[in-house]
C-alpha positions, 0 to 999 in steps of 0.5 A: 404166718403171722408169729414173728418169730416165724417170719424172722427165722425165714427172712434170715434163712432167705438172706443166708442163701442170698448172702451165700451167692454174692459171697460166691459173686464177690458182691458186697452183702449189702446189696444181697440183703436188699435183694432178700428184702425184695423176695420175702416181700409182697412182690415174691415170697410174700412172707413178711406180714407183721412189718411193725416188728421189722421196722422196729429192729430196722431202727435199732439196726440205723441207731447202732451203724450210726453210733458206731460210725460217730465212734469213728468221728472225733472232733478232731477229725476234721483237722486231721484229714486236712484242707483237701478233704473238707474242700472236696467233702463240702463241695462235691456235697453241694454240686452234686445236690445241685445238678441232681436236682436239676435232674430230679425236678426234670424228671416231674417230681415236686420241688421239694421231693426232688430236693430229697431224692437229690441230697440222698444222691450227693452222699457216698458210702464210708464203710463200702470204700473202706472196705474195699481199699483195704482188700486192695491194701491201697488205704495208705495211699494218696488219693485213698487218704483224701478219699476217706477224708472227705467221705467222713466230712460227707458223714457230718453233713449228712449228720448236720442234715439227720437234725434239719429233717424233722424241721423239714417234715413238721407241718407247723413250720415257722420262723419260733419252730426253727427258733426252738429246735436251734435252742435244744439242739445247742442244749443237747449238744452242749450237755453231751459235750460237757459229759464227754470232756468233763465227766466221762474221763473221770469215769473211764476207770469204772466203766472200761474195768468190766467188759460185760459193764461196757457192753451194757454201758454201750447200749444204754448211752447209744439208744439213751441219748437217741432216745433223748433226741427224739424226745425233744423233737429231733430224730432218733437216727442224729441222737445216736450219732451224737452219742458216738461222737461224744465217745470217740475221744475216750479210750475204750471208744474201739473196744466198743465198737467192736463189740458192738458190731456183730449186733449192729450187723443182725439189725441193719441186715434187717434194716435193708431187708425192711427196705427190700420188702417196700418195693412195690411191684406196681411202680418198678415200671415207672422206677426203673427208667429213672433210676438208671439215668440216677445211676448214671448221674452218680457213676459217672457225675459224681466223679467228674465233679470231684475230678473238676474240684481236684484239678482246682486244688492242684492234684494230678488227674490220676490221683483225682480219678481215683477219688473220684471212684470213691464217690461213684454210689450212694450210701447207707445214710442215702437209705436211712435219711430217705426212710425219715422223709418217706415216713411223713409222706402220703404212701404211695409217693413213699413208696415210690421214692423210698423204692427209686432210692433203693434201686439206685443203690442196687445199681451203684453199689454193685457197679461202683464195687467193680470201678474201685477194684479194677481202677488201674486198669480203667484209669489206663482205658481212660486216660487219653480222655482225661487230660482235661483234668490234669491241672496246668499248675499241679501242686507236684509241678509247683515244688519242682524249681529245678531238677532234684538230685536227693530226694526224701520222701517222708518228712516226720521222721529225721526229716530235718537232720537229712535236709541239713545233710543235703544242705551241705552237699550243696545239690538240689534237693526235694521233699515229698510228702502226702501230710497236709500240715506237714505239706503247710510247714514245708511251705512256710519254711521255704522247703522244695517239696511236692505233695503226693505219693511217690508210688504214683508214676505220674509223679515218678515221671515228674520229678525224674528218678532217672536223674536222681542221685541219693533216694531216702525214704523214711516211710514205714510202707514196707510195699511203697518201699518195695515198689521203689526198689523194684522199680529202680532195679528194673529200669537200671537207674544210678539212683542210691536207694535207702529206705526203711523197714519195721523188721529184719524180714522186710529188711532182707527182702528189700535189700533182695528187691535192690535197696542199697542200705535199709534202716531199721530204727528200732535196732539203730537206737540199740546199736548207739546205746550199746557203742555208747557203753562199750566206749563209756562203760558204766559210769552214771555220770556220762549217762546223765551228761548223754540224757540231757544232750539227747533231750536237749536234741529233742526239743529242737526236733519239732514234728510239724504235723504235732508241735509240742506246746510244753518245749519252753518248759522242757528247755527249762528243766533240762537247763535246771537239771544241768545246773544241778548236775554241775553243782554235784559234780563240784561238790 
């Protein structure tokens, strides 16, 4: 059975019937077309013979899922997830590659070797957290925003990573080599950011205008600009990426990954079957013992330590569990950067790492599914042995000078016109909010206030709801809402709850739920401006002496997550404008 077009059309049958029973199971597909690589290979079916082809659409299929992934990866992105995410990004990268190897070399592997099979284990898969965080509808979450943050800092150093291994791999290794690569690395990174900052905008009109042009355009950028990577000495897999990344700022940047991905899905599911079928029978008896204490290190290793680095950093235990999970298995980049390094190894030691890699990522993947699912509840089987994570000067207990009687949670929106509300009440007051450079702009403004999720117990706990007078929220999670007016109904608490919500359903399920006054901003701003004419009337002149009093109103309300830049100058032209109104109004 030597036609491919043969073999191919019985490898996807096999993977369809894998597919079908980890549908049925409730197990990621990953882990069937792994499987299904296992049983068309040489140790079961024995049906791929021309395994030159299949590694061919195995590395399209690593070249489209990182391209798309760099799409997801704009510059900015690190400023975004904030100080917490790239702290725990960076060191959980760096424990877990040092306590794996460690590991590793006890295990009897070369230095070297080991020092790979231990980076593969320090990083996590992106798409597979996602994934499920969003089948739970938890991504709105606390520990889920800092879990995804420092997913995505693990991807760029597994990209920073994707460059070094060509240097790792040459035999001719020296001080010019390393030299070189640094200068075409710059060169190249240079070149893609000029592109993308100077000449892509200027084109978006003409590539985005035709749907069938972006599809091409998306392809022949992607594998272009790996192509160039490896060509000049780098890899393929970094050039791909880079080429997303260069993407991620444009407009048309989702459109192209969602057109991509049906594509992506056909070749990776290759890529992971091409990983399957290299399992030889001969080692899986040496493997399987050292993959499953790997495993252990990874399921339960991982989290502690980015539980230790969460207590550093001031969270409280359960948020810092609940992270840690995040990072409880290996990723597709694991499998990707060990299929580069066993590409330039002798074959048997190939063989053998490529299929320990493999295995660990059967195991932790299928295991780490069911640890995010059900966390609640393995958080409240393990509680009482995780007080040792629980900081003594958590950053909620730091806000918490004294007991609150108003609290608001979510500073973004009004947040400044409630706090001068509460300042003339004169009662102690709290804000709460899971932004860190809101979080930063409280603090240097003297605001009490707590960082964290209020639909966290611990934190409800904290800050003592039942003595709580006035409640607001200004958030738009219509769940978090309910949860809080749930909550307060069930215990019988005095606490006056209002919140807000994006419809009138929501509103009214709310108020169902308990909530004493629901805001819905979309129909408050109609509400002013039809008050506005009834009292008015139609006289242009009050509109425009009304437009400038609420521009004025803006430019004082600052959002300290996206301070404006350009207020000076709007303050200019509101004052001109004045001035000419007044000199028409005279005339």
């Amino acid at each position: 059975m030597d036609n491919i077009f043969i073999e191919l059309s019985f490898v996807i049958g096999v993977v369809l019937v894998i597919s079908l029973i980890m549908r049925l199971l409730k197990q990621p597909l990953m882990i069937g077309y792994i499987i299904a690589g296992v049983l068309v290979g040489p140790l079961v079916l024995n049906i791929v013979h021309t395994a030159d082809q299949l590694d061919i659409f195995a590395h399209l299929g690593i070249a489209l899922l990182l391209f798309i992934v760099g799409l997801g990866l704009s510059p900015k992105i690190i400023k975004d997830v904030g100080k917490p995410a790239v702290l725990t990004g960076v060191s959980q990268v760096i424990f877990t590659t040092a306590v794996g190897w460690i590991i590793v070399h006890s295990l009897g592997y070369d230095p070297l070797i080991a020092l790979y099979i231990a980076v593969a284990l320090a990083f996590s898969s992106t798409i597979i957290v996602l994934k499920l965080l969003s089948d739970k509808r938890e991504h709105h979450r606390l520990y889920a925003k800092i879990s995804v943050g420092f997913l995505l800092v693990q991807d760029i150093c597994a990209a920073a990573i994707l460059i070094v291994v060509p240097a790792l791999n040459n035999d001719a290794l020296s001080s010019s080599f390393i030299y070189e690569l640094i200068a075409k690395s710059l060169l190249l990174f240079a070149s893609l950011a000029f592109i993308s900052i100077w000449l892509l905008p200027k084109l978006k009109n003409l590539i985005s205008a035709n749907q069938e042009f972006l599809f091409i355009f998306a392809i022949a950028w992607g594998l272009g600009v790996g192509a160039i990577f490896y060509e000049t000495g780098l890899s393929l897999e970094v050039g791909a990426l880079a080429a997303g990344v260069a993407l991620a700022s444009q407009p048309y940047a989702a459109e192209i990954a969602s057109r991509l991905r049906p594509l992506r899905d056909f070749f990776i599911v290759l890529f992971f079957v091409a990983l399957g079928t290299s399992i030889e029978l001969t080692i899986l008896g040496e493997i399987i013992p050292q993959a499953v204490l790997l495993s252990l290190f990874v399921l339960i290793g991982n989290p502690i330590i980015v539980m230790i680095i969460m207590k550093i950093l001031g969270f409280t235990k359960k948020t810092g569990f609940k992270a840690g999970l995040a990072v409880a298995q290996i990723s597709e980049f694991s499998l990707i950067f060990i299929a580069l390094i066993g590409a330039n190894l002798e074959l048997e030691l190939s063989q053998k790492i490529i299929g320990l890699t493999t295995v660990i990522a059967l195991i932790t993947i299928t295991l780490s599914s069911y640890m995010i699912i059900y966390s609640d509840k393995l958080y409240a089987f393990l509680e009482r042995f995780l007080k040792i994570f629980e900081s003594q000067n958590t950053q909620e207990e730091n806000r918490l000078a004294q007991q609150p009687e108003l609290v608001l949670i979510g500073y973004v929106r009004g947040g400044e016109q409630f706090i001068k509300t509460f300042k003339t009440l004169k009662k102690p007051y709290l804000i709460i909010d899971y932004n860190p450079r809101i979080v930063e702009h409280l603090e240097q403004n003297n605001l009490p206030h707590a960082y964290g999720d209020i639909s966290d117990l611990e934190l409800i706990e904290e800050i003592g709801l039942d003595k709580v007078k006035l409640l607001i929220s200004t958030i738009s999670e219509f769940q978090i809402n309910k949860f809080l007016a749930d909550y307060i109904t069930k215990k019988n608490l005095p606490t006056i709850f209002i919140c807000s919500a994006e419809t009138p359903l929501q509103a009214q399920e709310l108020y169902q739920c308990g909530a004493n006054y629901v805001m819905l901003p979309h129909y408050i701003g109609g509400e002013q401006i039809l008050s506005f004419i009834k009292k008015t009337g139609l006289d242009k002149k009050a509109f425009i002496e009304f437009r400038d009093h609420h521009l004025l109103q803006l430019t004082q309300l600052t959002d300290p997550a996206h301070p404006s830049k350009s207020q000076p100058s709007l303050l200019k032209k509101i004052r001109k404008i004045k001035s000419s109104n007044r000199k028409e109004n005279s005339a």
